[in-house]
VMD Tcl script that builds the backbone (N, CA, C; Angstrom):
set m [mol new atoms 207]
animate dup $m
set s [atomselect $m all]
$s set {name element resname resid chain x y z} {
  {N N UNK 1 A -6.271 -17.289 -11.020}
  {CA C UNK 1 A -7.304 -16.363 -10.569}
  {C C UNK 1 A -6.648 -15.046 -10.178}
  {N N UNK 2 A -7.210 -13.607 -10.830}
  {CA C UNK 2 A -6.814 -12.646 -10.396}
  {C C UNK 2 A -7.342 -12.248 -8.859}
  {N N UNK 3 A -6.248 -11.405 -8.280}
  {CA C UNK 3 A -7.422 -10.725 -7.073}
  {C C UNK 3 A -7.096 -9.182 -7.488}
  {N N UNK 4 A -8.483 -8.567 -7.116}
  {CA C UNK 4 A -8.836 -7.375 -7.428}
  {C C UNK 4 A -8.054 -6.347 -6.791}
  {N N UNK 5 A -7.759 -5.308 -7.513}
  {CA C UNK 5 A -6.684 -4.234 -6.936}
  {C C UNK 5 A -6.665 -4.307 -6.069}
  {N N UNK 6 A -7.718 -4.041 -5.444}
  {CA C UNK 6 A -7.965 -3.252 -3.841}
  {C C UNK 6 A -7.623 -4.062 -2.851}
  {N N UNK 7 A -7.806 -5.639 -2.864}
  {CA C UNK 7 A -7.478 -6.695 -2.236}
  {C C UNK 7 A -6.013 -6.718 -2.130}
  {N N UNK 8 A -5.266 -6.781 -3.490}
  {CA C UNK 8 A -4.106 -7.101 -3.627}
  {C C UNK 8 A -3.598 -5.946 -2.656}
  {N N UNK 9 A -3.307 -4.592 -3.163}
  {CA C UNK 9 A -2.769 -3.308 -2.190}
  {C C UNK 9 A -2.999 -3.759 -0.616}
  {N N UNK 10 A -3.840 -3.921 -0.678}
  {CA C UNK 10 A -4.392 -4.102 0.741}
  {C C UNK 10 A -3.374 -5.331 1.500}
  {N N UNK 11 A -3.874 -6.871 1.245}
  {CA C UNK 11 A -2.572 -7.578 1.867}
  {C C UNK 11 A -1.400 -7.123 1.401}
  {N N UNK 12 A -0.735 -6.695 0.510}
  {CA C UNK 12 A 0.854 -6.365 0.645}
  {C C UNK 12 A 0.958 -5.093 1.603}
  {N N UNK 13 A 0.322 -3.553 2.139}
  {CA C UNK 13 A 0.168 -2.847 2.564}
  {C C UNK 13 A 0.083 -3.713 4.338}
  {N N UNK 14 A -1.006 -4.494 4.739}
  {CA C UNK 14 A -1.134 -5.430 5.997}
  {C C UNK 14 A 0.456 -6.217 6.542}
  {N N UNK 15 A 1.060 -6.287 5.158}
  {CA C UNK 15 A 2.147 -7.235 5.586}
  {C C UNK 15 A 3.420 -6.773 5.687}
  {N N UNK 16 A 3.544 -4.778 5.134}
  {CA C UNK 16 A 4.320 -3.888 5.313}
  {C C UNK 16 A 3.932 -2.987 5.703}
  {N N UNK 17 A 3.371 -2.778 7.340}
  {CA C UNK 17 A 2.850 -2.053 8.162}
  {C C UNK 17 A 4.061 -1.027 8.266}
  {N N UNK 18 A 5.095 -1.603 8.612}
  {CA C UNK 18 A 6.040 -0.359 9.231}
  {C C UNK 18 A 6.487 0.293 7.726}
  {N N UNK 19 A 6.509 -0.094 7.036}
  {CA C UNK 19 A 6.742 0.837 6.258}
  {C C UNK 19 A 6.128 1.947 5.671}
  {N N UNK 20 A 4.625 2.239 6.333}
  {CA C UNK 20 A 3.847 2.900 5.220}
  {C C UNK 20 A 4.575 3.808 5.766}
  {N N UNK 21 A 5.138 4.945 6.287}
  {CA C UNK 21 A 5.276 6.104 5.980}
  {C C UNK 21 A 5.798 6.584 4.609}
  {N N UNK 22 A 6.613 5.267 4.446}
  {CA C UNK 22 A 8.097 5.508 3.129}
  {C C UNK 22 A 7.271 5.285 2.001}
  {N N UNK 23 A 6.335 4.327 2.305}
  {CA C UNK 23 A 5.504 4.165 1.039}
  {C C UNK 23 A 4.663 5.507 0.657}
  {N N UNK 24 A 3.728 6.001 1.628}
  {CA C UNK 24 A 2.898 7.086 1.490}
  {C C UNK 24 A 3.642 8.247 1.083}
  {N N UNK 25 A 5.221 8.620 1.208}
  {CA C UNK 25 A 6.123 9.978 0.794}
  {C C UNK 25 A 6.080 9.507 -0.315}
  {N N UNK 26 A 6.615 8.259 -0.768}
  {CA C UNK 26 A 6.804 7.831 -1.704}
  {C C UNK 26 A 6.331 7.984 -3.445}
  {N N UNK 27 A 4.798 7.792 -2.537}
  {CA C UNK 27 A 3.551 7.601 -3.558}
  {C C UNK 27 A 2.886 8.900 -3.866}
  {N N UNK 28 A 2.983 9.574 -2.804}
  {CA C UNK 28 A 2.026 10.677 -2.629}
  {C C UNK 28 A 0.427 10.971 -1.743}
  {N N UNK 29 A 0.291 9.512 -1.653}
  {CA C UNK 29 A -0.884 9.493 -0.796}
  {C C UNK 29 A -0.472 9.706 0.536}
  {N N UNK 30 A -1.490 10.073 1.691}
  {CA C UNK 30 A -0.722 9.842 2.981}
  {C C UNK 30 A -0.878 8.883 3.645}
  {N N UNK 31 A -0.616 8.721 5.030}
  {CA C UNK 31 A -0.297 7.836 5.645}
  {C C UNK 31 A -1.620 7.328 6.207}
  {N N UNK 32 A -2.304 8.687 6.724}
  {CA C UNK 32 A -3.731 8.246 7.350}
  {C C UNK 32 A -4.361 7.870 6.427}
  {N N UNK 33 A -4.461 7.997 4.789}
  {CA C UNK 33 A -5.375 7.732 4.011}
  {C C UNK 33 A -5.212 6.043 3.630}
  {N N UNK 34 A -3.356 5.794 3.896}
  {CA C UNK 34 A -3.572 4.238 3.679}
  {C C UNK 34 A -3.545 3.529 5.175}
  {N N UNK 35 A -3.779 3.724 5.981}
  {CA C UNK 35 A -4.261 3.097 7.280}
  {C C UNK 35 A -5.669 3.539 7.357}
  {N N UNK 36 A -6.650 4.366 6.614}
  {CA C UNK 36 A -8.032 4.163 6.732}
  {C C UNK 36 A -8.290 3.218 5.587}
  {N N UNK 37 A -7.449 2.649 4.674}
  {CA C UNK 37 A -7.841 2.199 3.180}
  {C C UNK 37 A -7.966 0.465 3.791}
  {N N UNK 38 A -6.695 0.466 4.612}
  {CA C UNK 38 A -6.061 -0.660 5.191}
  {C C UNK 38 A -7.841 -1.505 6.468}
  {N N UNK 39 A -8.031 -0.411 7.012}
  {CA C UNK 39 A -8.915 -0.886 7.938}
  {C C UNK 39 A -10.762 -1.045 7.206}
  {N N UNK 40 A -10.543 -0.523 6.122}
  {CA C UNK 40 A -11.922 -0.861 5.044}
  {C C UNK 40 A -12.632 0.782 5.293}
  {N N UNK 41 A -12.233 1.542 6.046}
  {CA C UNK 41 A -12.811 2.913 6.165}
  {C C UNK 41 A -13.085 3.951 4.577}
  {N N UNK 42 A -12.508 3.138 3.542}
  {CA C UNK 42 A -12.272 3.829 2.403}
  {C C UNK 42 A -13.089 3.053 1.732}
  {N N UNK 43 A -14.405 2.927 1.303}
  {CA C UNK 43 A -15.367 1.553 0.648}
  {C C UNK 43 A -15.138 2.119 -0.935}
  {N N UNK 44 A -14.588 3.049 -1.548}
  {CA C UNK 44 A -14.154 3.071 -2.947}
  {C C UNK 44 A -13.398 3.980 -3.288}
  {N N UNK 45 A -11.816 2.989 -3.119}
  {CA C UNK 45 A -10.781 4.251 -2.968}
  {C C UNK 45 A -10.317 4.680 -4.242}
  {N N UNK 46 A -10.913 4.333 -5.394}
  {CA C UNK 46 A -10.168 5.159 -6.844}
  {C C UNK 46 A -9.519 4.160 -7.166}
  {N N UNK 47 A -9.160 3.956 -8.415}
  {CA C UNK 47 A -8.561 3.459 -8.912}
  {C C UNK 47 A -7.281 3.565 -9.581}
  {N N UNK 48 A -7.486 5.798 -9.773}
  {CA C UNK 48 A -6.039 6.057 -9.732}
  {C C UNK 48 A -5.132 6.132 -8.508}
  {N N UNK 49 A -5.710 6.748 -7.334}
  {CA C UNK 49 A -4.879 6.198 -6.383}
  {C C UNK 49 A -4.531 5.150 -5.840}
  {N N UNK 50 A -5.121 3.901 -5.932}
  {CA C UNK 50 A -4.656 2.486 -6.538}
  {C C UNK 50 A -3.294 2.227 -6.909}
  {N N UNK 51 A -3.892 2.435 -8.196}
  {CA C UNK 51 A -2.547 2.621 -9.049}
  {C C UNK 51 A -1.153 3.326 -8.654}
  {N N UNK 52 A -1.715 4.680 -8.403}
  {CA C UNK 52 A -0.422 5.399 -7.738}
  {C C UNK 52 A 0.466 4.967 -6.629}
  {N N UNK 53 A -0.139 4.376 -5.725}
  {CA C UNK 53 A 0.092 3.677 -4.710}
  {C C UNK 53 A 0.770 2.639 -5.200}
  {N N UNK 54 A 0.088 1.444 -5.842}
  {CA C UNK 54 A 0.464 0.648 -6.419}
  {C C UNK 54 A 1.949 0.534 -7.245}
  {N N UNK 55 A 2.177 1.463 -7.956}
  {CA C UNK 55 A 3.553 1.830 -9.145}
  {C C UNK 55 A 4.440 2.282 -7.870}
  {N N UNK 56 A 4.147 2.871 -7.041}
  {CA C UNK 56 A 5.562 2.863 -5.859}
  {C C UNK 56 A 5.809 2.041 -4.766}
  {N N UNK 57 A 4.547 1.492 -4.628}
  {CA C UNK 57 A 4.462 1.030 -3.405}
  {C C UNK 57 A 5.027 -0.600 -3.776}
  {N N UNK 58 A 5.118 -1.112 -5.489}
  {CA C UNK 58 A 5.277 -2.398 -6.020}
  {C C UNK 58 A 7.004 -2.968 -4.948}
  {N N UNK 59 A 7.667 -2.212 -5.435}
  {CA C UNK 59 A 9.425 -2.828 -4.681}
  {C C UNK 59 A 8.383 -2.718 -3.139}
  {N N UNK 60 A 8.587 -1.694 -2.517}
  {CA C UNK 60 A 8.421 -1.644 -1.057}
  {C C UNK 60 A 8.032 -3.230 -0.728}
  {N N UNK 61 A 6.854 -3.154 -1.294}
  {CA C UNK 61 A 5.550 -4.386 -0.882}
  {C C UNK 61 A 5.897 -5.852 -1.695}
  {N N UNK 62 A 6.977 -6.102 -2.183}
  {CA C UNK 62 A 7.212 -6.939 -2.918}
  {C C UNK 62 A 8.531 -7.640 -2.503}
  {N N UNK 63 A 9.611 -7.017 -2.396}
  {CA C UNK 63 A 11.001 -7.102 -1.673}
  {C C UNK 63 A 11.160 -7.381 -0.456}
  {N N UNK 64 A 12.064 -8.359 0.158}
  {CA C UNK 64 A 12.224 -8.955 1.353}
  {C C UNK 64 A 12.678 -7.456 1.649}
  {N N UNK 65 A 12.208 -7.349 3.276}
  {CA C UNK 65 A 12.918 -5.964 3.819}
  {C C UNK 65 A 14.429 -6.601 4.349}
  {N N UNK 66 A 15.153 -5.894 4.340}
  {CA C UNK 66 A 16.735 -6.487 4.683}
  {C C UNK 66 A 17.028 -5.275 5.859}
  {N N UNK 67 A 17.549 -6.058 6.946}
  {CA C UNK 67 A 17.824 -4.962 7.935}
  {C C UNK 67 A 19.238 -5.014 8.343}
  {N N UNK 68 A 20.326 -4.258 8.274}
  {CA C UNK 68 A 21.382 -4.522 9.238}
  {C C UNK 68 A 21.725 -5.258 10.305}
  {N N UNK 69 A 22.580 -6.364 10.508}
  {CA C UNK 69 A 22.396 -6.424 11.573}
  {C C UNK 69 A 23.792 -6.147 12.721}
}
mol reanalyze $m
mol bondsrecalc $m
mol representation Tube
mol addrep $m
């Protein structure tokens, strides 16, 4: 079963909170736009910014974060 873009972005985005800044420079979107996307404030956020988000945000949101220790 697929889940739908917006779902998918959404839990990987929920589960790499601290990172959105790096994601949002990253991508190009900003930060407030994916913490309003995150809280459902955005009821049809595009599909290219989706995507855009999506194509940078894939490593971030996908990759164990590894921290120094």
């Amino acid at each position: 079963m697929n889940t739908p873009l917006d779902q998918d972005i959404r839990s990987r985005l929920l589960a790499r909170r601290g990172e959105w800044p790096a994601i949002a420079a990253s991508s190009g979107v900003s930060h407030s736009w994916i913490s309003k996307f995150v809280r459902g404030q955005i009821p049809n956020p595009g599909y290219t910014t989706l995507t855009r988000l999506g194509a940078v945000s894939y490593t971030h949101l996908t990759l164990p974060t590894i921290y120094s220790v």
